[in-house]
N, CA, C and O of each residue as an XYZ file, in Angstrom:
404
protein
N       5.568     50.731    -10.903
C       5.506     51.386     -9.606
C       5.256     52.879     -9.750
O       4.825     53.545     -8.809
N       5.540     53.406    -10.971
C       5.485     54.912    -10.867
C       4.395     55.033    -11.471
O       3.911     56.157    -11.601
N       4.059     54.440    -11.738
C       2.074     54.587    -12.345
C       1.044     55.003    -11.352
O       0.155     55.829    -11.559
N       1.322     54.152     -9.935
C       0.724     53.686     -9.041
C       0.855     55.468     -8.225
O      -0.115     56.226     -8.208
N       2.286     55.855     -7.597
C       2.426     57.458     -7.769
C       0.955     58.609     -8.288
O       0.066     59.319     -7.818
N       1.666     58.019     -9.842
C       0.814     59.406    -10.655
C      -0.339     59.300     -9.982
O      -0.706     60.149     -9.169
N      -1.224     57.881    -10.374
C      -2.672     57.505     -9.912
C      -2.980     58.390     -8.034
O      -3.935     59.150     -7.869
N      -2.323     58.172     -7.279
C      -2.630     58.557     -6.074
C      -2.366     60.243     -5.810
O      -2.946     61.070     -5.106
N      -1.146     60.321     -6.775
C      -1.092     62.205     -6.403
C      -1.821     62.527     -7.128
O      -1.945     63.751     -7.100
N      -2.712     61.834     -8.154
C      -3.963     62.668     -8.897
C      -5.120     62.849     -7.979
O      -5.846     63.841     -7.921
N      -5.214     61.550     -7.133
C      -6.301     61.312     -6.042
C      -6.280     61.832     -4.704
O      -7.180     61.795     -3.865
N      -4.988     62.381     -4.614
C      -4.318     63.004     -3.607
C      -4.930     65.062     -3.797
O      -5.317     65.880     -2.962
N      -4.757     65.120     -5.000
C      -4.863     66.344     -6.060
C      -6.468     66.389     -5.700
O      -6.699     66.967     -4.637
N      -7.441     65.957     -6.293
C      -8.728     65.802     -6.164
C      -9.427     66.326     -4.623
O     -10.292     67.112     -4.237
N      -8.253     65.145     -3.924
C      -9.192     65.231     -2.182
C      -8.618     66.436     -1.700
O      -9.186     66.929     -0.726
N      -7.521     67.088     -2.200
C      -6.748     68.689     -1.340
C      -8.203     69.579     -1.901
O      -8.671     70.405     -1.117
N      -8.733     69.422     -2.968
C     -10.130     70.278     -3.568
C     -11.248     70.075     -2.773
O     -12.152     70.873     -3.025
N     -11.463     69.356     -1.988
C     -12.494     69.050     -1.715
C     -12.861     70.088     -0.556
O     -12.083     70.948     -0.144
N     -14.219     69.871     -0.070
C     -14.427     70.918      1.250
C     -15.153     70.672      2.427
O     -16.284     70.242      2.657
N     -14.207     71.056      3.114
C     -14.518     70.414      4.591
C     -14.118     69.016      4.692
O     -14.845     68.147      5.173
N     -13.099     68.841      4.288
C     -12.664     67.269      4.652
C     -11.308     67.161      5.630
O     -10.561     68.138      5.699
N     -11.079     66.205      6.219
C      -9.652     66.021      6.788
C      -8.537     66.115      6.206
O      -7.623     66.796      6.671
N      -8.388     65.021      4.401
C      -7.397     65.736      3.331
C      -7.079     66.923      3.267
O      -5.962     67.439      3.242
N      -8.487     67.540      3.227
C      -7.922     69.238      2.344
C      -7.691     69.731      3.710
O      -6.976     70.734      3.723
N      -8.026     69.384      4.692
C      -7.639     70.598      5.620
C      -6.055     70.023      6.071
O      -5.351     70.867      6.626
N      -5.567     68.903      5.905
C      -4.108     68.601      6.013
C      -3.253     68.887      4.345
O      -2.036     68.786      4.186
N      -3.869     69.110      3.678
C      -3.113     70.010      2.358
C      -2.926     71.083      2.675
O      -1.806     71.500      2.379
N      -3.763     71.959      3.329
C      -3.603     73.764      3.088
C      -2.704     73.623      4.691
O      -1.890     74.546      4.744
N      -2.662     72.978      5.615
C      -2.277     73.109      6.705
C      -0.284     73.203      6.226
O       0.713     73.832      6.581
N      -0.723     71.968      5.094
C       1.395     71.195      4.487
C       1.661     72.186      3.810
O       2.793     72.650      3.945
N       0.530     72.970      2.671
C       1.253     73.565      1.471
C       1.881     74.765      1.846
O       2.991     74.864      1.325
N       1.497     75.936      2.732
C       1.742     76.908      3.595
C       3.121     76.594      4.005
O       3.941     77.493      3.818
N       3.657     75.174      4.678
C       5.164     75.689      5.001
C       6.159     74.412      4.211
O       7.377     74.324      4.360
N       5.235     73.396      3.277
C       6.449     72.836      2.809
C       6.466     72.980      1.467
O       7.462     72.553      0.882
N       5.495     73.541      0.764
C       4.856     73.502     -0.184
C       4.316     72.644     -0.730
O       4.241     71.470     -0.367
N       3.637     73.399     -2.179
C       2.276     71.740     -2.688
C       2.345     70.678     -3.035
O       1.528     69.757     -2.993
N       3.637     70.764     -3.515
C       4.149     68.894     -4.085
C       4.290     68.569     -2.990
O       3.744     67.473     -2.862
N       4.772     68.931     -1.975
C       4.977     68.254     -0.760
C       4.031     67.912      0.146
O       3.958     66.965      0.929
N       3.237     68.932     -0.109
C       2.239     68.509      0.382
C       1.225     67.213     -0.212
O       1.306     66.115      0.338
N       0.513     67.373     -1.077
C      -0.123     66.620     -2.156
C       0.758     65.306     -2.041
O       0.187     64.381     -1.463
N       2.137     65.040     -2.519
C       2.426     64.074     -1.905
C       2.326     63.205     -0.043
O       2.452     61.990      0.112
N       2.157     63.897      0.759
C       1.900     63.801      2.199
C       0.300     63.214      2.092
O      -0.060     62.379      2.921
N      -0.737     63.733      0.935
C      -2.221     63.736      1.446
C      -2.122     61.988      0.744
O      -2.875     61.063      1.048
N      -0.857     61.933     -0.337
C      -1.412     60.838     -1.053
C      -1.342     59.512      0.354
O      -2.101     58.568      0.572
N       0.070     60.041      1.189
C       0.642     58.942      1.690
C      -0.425     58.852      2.923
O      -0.196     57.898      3.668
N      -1.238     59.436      3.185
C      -2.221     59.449      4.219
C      -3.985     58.407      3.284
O      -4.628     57.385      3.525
N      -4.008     59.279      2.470
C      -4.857     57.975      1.722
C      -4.503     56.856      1.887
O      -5.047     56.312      2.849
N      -3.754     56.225      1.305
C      -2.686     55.129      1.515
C      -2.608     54.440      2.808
O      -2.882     53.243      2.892
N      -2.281     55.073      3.722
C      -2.520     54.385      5.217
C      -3.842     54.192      5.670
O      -4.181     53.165      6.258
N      -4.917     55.514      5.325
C      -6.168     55.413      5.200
C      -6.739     53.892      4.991
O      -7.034     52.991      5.775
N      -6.760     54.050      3.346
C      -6.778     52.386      2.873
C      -6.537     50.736      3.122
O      -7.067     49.646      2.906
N      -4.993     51.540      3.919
C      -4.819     49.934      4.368
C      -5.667     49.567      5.328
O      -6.364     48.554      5.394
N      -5.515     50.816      6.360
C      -6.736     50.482      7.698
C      -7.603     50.184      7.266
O      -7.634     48.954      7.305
N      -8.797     50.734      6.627
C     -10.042     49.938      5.904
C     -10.457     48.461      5.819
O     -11.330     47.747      6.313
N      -8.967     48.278      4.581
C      -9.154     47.010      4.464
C      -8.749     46.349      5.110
O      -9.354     45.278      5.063
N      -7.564     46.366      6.130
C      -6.970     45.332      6.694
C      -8.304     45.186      7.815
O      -8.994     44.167      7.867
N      -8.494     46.222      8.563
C      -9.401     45.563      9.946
C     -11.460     45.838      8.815
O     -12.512     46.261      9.294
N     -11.327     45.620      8.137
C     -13.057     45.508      7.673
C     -13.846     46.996      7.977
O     -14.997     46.830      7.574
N     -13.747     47.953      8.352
C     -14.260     48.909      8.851
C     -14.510     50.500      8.068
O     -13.751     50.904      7.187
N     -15.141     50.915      8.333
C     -16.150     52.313      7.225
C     -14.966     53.379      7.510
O     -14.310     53.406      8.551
N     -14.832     54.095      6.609
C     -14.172     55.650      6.721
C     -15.470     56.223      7.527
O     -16.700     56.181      7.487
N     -14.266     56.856      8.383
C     -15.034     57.992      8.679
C     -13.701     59.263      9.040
O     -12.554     59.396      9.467
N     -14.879     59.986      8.497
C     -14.372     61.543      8.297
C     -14.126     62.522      9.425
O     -15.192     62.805      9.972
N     -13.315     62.998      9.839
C     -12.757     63.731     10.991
C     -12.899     64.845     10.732
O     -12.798     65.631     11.675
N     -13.159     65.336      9.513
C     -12.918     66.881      9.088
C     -11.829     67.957      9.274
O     -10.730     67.803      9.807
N     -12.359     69.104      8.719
C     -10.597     69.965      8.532
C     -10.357     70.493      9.511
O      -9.693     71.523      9.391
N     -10.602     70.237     10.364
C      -9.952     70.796     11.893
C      -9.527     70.067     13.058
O      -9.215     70.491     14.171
N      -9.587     68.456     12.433
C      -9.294     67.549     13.631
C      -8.208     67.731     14.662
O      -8.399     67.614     15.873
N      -6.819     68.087     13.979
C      -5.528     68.283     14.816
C      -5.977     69.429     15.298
O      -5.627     69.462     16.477
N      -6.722     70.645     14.951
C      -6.470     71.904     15.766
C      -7.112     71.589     16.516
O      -6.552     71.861     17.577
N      -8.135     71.088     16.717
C      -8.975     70.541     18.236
C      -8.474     69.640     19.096
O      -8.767     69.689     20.290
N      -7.661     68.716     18.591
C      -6.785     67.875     19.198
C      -5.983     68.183     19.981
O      -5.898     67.764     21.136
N      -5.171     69.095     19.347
C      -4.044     70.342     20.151
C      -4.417     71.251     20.510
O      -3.555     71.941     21.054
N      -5.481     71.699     20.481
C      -5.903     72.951     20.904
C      -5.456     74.170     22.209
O      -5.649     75.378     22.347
N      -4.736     73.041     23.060
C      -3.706     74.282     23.934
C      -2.130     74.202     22.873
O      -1.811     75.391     22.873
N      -1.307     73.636     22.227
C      -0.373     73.915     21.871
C      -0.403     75.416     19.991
O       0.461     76.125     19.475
N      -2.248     75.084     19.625
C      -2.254     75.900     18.603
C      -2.459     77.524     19.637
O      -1.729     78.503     19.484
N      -3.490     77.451     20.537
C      -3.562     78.672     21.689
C      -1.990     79.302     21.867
O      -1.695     80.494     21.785
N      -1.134     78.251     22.114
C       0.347     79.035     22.598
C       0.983     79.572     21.339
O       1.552     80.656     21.470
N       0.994     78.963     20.031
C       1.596     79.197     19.273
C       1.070     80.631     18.385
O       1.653     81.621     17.944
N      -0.246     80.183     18.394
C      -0.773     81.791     18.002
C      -0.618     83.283     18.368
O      -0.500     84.380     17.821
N      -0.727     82.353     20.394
C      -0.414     84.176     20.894
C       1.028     84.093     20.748
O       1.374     85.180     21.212
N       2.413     83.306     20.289
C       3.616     83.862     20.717
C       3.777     84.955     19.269
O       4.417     86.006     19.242
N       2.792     84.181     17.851
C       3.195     84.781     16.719
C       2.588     86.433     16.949
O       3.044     87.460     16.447
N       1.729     86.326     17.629
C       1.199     87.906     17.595
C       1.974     88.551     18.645
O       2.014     89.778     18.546
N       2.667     87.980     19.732
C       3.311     88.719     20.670
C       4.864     89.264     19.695
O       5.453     90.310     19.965
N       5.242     88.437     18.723
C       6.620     88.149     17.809
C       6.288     89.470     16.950
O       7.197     90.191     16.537
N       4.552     89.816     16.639
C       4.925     91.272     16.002
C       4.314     92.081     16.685
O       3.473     92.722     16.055
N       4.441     92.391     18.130
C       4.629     93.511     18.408
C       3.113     93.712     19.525
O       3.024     94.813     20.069
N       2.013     92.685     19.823
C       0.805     92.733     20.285
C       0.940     91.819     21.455
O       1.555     90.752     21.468
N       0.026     92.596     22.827
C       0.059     92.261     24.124
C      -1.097     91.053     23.922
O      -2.138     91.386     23.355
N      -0.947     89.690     24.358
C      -2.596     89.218     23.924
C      -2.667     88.889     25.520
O      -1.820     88.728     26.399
N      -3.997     88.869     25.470
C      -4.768     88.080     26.377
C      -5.667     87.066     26.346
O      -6.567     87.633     25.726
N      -6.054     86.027     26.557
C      -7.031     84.701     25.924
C      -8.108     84.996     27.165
O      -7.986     85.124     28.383
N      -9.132     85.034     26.308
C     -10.251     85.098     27.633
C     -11.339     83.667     26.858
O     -10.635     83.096     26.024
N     -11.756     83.475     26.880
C     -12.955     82.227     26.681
C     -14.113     82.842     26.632
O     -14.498     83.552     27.561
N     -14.864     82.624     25.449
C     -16.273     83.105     25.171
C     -17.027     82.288     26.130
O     -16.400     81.307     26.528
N     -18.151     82.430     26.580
C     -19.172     82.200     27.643
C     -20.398     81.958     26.269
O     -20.719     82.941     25.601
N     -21.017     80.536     25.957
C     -22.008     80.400     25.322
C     -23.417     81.598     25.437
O     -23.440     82.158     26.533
N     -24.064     81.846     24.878
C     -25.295     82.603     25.204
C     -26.282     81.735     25.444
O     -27.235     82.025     26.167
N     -26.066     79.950     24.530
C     -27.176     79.146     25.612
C     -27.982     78.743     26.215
O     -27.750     77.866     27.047
């Protein structure tokens, strides 16, 4: 059983390197506040669920890329950003860029 471990936090290790992927952008998102074993372990256990889905229902990976949750959430990352800049000391305001189009 602990073979099986090494094998996936190596593969776990590999996909946090990679660029522009959903892994690495949920590694640098984990390693920042739980750190990297913790993290790296988290990317393995997401492969892993990855996998089963695959195989259990027959169906292709597909790739979400490294920003899926921030687009997902995208009003709760908006609140959290301006409270950290209001926390040191800056008035914000959010205005919305207007495409040029």
């Amino acid at each position: 059983m602990d073979g099986y471990r090494a094998i996936l936090s190596q593969a776990a290790w590999a996909a946090s390197h990679s660029h522009r992927t959903y892994l690495a952008g949920q590694y640098y998102r984990l390693a920042g506040r739980r750190g990297k074993k913790r993290a790296i372990i988290a990317v393995a256990h997401s492969m892993l669920v990855m996998s089963y889905h695959v195989l259990r229902d027959g169906v292709n990976y597909k790739e979400l890329g490294p920003n899926y949750l921030d687009k997902l959430h995208e009003h709760r990352l908006k609140h959290y950003l301006g409270k950290r800049l209001e926390s040191l000391g800056h008035h914000v305001t959010l205005t919305p860029i207007e495409d040029a189009a």
